[in-house]
C-alpha positions as protocol buffer text, in pm:
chain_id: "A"
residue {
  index: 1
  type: UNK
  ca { x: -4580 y: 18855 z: 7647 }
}
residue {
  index: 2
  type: UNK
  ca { x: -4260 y: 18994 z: 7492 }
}
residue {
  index: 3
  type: UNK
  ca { x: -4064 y: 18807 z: 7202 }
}
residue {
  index: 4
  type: UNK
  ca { x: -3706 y: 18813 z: 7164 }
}
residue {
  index: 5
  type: UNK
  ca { x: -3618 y: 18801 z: 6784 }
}
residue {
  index: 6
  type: UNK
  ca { x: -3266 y: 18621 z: 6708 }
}
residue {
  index: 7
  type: UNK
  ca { x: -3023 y: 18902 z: 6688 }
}
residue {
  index: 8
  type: UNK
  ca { x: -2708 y: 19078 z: 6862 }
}
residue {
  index: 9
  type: UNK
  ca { x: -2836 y: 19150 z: 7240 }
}
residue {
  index: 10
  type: UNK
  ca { x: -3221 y: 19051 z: 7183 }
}
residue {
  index: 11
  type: UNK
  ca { x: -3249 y: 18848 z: 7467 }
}
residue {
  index: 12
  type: UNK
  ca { x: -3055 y: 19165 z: 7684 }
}
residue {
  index: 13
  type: UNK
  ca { x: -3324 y: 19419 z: 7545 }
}
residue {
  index: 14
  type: UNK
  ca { x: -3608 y: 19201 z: 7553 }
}
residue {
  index: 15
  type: UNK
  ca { x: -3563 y: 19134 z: 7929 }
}
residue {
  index: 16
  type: UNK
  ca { x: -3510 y: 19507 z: 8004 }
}
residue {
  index: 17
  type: UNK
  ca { x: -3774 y: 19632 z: 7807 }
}
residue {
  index: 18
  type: UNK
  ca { x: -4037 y: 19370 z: 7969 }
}
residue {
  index: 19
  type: UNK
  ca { x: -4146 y: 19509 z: 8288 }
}
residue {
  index: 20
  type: UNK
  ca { x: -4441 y: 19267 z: 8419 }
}
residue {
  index: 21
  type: UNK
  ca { x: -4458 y: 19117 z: 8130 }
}
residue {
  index: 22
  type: UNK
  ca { x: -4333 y: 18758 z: 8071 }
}
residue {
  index: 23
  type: UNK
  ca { x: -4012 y: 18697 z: 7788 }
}
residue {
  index: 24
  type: UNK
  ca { x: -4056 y: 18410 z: 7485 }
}
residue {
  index: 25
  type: UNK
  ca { x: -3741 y: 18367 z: 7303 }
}
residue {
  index: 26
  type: UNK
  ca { x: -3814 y: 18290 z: 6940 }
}
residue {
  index: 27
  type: UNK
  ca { x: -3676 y: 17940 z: 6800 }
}
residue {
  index: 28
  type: UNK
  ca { x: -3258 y: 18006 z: 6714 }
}
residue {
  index: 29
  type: UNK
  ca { x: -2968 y: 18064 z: 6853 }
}
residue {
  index: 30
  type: UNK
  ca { x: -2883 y: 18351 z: 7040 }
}
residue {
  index: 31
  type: UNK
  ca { x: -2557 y: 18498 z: 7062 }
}
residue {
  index: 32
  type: UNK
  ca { x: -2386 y: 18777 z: 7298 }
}
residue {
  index: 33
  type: UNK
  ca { x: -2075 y: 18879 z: 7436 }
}
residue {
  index: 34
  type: UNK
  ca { x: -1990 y: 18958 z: 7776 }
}
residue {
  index: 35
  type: UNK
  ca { x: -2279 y: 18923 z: 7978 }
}
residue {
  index: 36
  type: UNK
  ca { x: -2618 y: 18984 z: 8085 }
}
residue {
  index: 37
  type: UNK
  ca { x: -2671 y: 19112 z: 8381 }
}
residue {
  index: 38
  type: UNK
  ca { x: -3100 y: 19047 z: 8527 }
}
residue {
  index: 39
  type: UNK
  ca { x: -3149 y: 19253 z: 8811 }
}
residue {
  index: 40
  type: UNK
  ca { x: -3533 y: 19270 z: 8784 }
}
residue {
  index: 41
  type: UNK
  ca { x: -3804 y: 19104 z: 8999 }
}
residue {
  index: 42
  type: UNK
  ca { x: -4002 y: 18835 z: 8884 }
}
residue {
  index: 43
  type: UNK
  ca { x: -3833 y: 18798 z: 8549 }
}
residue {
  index: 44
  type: UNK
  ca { x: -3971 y: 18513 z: 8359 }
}
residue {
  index: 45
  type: UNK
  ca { x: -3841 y: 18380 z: 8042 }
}
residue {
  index: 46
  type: UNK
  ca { x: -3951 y: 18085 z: 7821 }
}
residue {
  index: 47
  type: UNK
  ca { x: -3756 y: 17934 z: 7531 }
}
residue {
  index: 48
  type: UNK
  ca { x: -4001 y: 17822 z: 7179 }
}
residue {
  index: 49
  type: UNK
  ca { x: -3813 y: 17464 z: 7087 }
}
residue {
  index: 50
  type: UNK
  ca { x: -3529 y: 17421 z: 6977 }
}
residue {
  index: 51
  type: UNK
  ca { x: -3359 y: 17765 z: 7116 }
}
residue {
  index: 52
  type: UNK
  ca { x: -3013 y: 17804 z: 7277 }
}
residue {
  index: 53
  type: UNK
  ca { x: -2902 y: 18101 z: 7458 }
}
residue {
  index: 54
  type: UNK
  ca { x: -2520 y: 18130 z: 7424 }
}
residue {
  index: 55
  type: UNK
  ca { x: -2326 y: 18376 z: 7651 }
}
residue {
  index: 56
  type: UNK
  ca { x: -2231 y: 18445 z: 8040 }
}
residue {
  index: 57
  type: UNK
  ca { x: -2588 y: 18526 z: 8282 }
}
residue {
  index: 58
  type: UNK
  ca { x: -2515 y: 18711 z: 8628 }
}
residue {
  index: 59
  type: UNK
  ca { x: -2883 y: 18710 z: 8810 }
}
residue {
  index: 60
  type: UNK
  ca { x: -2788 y: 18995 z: 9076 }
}
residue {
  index: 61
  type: UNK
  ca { x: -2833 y: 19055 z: 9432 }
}
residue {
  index: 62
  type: UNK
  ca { x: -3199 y: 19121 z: 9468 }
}
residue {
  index: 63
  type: UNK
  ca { x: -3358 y: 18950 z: 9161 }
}
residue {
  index: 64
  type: UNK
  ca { x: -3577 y: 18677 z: 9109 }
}
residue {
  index: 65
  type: UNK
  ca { x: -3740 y: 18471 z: 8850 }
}
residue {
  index: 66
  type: UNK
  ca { x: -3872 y: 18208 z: 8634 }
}
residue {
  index: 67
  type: UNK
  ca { x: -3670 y: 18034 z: 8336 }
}
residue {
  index: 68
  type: UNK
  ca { x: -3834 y: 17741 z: 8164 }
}
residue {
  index: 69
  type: UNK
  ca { x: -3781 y: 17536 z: 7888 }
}
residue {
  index: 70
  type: UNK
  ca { x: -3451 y: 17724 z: 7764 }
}
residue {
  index: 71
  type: UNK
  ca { x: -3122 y: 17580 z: 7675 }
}
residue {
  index: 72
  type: UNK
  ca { x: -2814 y: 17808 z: 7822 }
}
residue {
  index: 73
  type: UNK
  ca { x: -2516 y: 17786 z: 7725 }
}
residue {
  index: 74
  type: UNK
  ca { x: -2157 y: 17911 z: 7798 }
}
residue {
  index: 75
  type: UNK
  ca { x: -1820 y: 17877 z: 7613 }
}
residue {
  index: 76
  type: UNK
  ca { x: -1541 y: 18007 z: 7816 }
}
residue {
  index: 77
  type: UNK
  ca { x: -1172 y: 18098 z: 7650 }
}
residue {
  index: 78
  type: UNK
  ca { x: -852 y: 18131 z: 7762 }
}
residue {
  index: 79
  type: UNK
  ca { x: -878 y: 18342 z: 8060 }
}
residue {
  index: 80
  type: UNK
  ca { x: -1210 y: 18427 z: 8076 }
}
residue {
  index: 81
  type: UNK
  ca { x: -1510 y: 18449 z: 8315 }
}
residue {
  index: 82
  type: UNK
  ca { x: -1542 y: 18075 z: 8380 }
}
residue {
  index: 83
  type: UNK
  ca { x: -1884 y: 18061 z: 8560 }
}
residue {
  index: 84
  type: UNK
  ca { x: -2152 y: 18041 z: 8260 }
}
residue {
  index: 85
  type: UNK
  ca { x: -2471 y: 18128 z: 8498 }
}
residue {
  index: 86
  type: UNK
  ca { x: -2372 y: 18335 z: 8847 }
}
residue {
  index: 87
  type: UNK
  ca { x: -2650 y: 18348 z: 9067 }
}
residue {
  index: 88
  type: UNK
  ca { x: -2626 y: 18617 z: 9326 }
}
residue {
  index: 89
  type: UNK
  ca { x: -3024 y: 18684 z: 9375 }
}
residue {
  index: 90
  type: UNK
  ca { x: -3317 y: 18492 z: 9450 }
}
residue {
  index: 91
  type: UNK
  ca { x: -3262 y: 18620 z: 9882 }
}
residue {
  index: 92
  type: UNK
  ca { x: -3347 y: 18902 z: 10074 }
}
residue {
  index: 93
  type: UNK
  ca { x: -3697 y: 19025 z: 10207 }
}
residue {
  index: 94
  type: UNK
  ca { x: -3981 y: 19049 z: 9972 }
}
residue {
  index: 95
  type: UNK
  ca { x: -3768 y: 18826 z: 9687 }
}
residue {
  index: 96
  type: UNK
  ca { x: -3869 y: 18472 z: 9582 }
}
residue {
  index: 97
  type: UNK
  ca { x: -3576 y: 18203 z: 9452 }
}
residue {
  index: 98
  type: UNK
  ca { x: -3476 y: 18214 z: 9095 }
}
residue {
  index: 99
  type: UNK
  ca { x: -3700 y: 17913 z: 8980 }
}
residue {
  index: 100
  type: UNK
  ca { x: -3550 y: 17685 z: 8623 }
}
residue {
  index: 101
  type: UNK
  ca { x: -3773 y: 17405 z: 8526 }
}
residue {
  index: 102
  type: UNK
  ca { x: -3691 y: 17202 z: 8225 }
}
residue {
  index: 103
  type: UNK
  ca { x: -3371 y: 17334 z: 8147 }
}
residue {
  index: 104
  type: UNK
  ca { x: -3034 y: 17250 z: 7992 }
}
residue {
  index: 105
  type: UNK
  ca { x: -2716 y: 17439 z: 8145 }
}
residue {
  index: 106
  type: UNK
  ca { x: -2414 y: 17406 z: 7966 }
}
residue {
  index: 107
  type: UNK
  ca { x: -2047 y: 17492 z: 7955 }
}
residue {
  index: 108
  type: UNK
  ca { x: -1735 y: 17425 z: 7840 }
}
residue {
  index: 109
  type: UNK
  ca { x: -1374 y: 17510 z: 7856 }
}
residue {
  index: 110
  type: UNK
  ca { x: -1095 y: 17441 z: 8077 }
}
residue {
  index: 111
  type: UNK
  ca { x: -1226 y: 17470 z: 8418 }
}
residue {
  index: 112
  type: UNK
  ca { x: -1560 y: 17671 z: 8327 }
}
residue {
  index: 113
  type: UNK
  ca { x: -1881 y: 17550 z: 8552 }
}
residue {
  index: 114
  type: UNK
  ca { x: -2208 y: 17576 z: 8434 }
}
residue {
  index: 115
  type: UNK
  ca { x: -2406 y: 17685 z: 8748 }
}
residue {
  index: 116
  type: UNK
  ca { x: -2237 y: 17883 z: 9069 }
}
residue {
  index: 117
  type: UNK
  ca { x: -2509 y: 17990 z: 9386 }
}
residue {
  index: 118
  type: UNK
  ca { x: -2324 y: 18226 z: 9574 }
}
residue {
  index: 119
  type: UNK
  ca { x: -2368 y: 18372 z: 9879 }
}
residue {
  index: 120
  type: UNK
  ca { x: -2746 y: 18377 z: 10038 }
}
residue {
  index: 121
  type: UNK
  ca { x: -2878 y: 18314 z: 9672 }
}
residue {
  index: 122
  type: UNK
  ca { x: -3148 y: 18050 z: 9677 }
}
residue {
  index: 123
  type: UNK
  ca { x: -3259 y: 17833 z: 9316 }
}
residue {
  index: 124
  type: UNK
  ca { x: -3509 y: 17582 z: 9245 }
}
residue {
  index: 125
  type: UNK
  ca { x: -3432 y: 17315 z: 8985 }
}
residue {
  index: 126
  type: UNK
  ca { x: -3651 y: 17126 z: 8861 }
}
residue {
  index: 127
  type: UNK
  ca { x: -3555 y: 16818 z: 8572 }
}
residue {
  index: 128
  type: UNK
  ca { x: -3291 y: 17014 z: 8438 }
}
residue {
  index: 129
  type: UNK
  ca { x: -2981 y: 16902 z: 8291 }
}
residue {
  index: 130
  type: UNK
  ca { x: -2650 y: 17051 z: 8412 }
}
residue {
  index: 131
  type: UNK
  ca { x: -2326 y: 16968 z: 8276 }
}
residue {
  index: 132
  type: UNK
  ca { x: -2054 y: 17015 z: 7997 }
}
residue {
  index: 133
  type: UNK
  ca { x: -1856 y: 16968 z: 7648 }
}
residue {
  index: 134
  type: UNK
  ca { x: -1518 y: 16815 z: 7602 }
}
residue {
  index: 135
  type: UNK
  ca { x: -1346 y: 16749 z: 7300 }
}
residue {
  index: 136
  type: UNK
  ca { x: -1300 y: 16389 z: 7257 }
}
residue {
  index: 137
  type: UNK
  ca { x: -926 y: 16238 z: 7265 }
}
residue {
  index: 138
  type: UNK
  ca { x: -962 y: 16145 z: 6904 }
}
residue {
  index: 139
  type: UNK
  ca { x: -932 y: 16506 z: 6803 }
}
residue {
  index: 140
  type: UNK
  ca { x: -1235 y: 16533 z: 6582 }
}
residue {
  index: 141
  type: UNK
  ca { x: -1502 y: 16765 z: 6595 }
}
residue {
  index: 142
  type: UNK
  ca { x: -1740 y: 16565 z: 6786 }
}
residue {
  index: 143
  type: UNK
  ca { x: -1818 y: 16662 z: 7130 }
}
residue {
  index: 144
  type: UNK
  ca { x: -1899 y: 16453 z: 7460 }
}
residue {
  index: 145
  type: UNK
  ca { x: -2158 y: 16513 z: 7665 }
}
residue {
  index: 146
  type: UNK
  ca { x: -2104 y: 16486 z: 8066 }
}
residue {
  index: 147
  type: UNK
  ca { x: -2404 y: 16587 z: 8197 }
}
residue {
  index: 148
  type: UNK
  ca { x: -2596 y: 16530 z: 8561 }
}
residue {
  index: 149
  type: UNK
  ca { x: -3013 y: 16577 z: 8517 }
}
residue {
  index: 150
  type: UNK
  ca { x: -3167 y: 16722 z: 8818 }
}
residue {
  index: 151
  type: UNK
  ca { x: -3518 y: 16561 z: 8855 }
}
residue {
  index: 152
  type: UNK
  ca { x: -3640 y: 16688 z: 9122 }
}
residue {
  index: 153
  type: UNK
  ca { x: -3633 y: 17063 z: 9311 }
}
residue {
  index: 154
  type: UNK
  ca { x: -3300 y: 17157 z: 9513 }
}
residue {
  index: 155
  type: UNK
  ca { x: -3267 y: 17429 z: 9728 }
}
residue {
  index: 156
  type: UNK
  ca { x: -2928 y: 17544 z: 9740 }
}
């Protein structure tokens, strides 16, 4: 097993550098800008409690994987990228679905969407929580949650 130390672009070396090997990211918050791309095979990444990974995941054409137990989360500004997770992968011959069990998907910003399947890409959820932020119409710094859990496995 590989760990994935809080820092700029841990969670983007620690997935490149892991081969067969599976990825725990340490308890923290993890930060990156623009995004992280996963091509590999049979990725799998778990999250100790109480970690959030903050910043914009593409899963490419030909990947696959396993993501448990990891909060991921997107904050899109003006005129950004507004799809936090893109999932392109998880088709094609020889390549399982990209499989997320017990996670939280977040995003927020005007228009932004947490989770976008494209194309032939197939994903398993299963009792995950999708959904967003909004800032409330108070003005204050508190947050609202609007969030759909996912209990049981989809196939999209």
């Amino acid at each position: 097993m590989l760990r994935a130390a809080r820092g700029p672009r841990s969670p983007h070396r620690a997935i490149a550098a892991a081969g067969d090997r599976a990825v725990l990211v340490e308890q923290g918050w993890h930060r990156w800008e623009g995004q992280l791309v996963v091509s590999g095979r049979d990725v799998r990444l778990s999250s100790q409690l109480h970690s959030s990974l903050t910043g914009r995941w593409v899963l490419a054409r030909g990947s696959c994987g396993f993501i448990q137990h990891t909060a991921m989360l997107y904050s899109c500004a003006a005129g950004a990228e507004q799809t936090g997770i893109l999932v392109l992968g998880g088709s094609g011959k020889g390549v399982g679905p990209w499989k997320f069990e017990h996670c939280r998907m977040y995003s927020h910003g005007a228009g932004s969407v947490a989770l976008v399947c494209s194309g032939a890409s197939r994903v398993l959820l299963s009792s995950c929580i999708l959904g967003g932020h909004s800032p409330q119409v108070d003005g204050t710094q508190s947050k609202t949650r609007l969030s759909t859990r996912v209990t049981r496995a989809i196939r999209v």
